[in-house]
C-alpha atoms as a printed R data frame, in Angstrom:
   type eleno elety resid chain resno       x       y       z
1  ATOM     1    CA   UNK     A     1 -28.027  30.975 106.459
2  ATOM     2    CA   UNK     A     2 -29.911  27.626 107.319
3  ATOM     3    CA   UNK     A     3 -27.641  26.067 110.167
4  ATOM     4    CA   UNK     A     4 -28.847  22.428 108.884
5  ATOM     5    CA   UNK     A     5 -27.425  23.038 104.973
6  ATOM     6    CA   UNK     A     6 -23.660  23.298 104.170
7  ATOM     7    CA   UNK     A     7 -22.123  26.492 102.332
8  ATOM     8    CA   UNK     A     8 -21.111  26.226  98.728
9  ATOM     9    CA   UNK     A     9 -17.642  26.423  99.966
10 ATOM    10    CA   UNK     A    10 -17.533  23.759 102.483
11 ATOM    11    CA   UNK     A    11 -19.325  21.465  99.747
12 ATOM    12    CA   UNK     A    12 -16.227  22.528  97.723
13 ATOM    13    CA   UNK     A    13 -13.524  22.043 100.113
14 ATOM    14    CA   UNK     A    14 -15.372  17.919 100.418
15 ATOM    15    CA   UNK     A    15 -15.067  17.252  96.800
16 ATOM    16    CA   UNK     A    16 -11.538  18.837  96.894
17 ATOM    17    CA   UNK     A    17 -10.780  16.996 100.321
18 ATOM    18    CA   UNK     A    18 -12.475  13.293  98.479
19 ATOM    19    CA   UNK     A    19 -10.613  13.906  95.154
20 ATOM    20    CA   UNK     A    20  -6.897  14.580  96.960
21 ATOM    21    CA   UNK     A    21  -7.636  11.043  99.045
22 ATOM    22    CA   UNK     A    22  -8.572   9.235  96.088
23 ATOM    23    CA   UNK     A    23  -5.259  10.444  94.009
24 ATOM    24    CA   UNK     A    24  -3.045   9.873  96.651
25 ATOM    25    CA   UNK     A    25  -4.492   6.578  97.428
26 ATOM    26    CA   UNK     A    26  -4.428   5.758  94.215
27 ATOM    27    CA   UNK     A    27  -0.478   6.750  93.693
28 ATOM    28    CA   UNK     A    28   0.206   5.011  97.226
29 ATOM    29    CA   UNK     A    29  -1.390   1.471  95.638
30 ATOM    30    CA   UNK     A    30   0.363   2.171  91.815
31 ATOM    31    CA   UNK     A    31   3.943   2.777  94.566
32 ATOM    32    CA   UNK     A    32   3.615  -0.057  96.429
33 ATOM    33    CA   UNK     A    33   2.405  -2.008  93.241
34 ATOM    34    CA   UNK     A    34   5.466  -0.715  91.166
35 ATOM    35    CA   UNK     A    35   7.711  -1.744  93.542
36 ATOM    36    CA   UNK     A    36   6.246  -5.586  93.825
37 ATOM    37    CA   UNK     A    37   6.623  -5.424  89.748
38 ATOM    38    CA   UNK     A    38  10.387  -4.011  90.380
39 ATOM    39    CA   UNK     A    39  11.143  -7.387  92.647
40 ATOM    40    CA   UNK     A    40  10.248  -9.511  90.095
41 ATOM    41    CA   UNK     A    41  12.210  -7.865  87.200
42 ATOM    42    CA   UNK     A    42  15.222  -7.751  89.769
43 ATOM    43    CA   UNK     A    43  15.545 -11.183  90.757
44 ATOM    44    CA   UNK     A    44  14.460 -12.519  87.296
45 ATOM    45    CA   UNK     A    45  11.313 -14.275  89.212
46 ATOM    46    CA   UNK     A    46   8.989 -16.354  87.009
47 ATOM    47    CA   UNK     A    47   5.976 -18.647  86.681
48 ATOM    48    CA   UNK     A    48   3.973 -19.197  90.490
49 ATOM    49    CA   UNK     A    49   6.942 -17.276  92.167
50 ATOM    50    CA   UNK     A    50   6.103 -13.696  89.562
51 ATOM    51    CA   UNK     A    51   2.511 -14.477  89.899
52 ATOM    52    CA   UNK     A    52   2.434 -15.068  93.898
53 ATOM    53    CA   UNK     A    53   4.635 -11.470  93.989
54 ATOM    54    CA   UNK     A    54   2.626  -9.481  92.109
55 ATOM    55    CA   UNK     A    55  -0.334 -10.642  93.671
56 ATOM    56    CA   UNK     A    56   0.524  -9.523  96.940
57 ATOM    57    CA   UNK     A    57   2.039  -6.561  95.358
58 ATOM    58    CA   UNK     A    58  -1.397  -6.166  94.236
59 ATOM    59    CA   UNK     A    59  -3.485  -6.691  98.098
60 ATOM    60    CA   UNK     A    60  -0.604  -4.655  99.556
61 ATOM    61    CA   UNK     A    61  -1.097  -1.882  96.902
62 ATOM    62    CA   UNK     A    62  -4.805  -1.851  97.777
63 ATOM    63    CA   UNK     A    63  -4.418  -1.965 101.453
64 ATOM    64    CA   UNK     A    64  -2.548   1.084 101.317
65 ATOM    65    CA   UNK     A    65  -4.281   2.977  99.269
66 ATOM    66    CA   UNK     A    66  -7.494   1.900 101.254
67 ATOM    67    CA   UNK     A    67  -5.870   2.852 104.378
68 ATOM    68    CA   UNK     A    68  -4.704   6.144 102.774
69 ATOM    69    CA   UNK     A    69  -8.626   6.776 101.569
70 ATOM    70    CA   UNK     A    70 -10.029   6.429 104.728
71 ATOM    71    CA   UNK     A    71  -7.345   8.271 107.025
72 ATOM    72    CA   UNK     A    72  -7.485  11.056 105.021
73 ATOM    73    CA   UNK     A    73 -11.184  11.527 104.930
74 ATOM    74    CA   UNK     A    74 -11.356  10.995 108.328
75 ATOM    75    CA   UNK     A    75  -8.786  13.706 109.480
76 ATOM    76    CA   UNK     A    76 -10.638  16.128 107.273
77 ATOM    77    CA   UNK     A    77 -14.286  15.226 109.226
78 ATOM    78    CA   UNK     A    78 -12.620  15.410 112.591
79 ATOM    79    CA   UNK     A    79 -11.247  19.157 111.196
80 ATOM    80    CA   UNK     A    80 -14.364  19.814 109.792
81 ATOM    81    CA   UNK     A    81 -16.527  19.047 112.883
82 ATOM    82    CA   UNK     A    82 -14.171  21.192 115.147
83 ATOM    83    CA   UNK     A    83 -14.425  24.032 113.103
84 ATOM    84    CA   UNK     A    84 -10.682  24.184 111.002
């Protein structure tokens, strides 16, 4: 086998490895999000108050799940690299 090309299998294990960060990145942010949206319904918030809440529901959501993207791709290439 070429030592510069990857296997079929460890081109199967990346899209595997990108599709499991993107779905649990994407159910961190819809979490975090859900919760912000729980808040308001809670305390009955309305007008700039709902808005401002669900906002940073919103950047918080995003964070997260951005955060959660990237760590997980990176632990898989660190595993990948050393051979797990």
């Amino acid at each position: 086998m070429d030592m510069g090309r990857e296997s079929r299998w460890e081109k199967d294990a990346m899209t595997v490895e990108i599709v499991f960060a993107l779905v649990t990145a994407a159910v961190l942010a819809g979490v975090i999000f859900a919760a912000a949206w729980c808040l308001v319904l809670a305390l009955g918030l309305s007008g700039s108050a709902e808005k401002s809440v669900l906002v940073a529901g919103g950047v918080l959501g995003g964070a997260a799940g951005l955060w959660r993207l990237v760590r997980v791709l990176l632990r898989f290439d660190g595993q990948r690299r050393t051979g797990h």
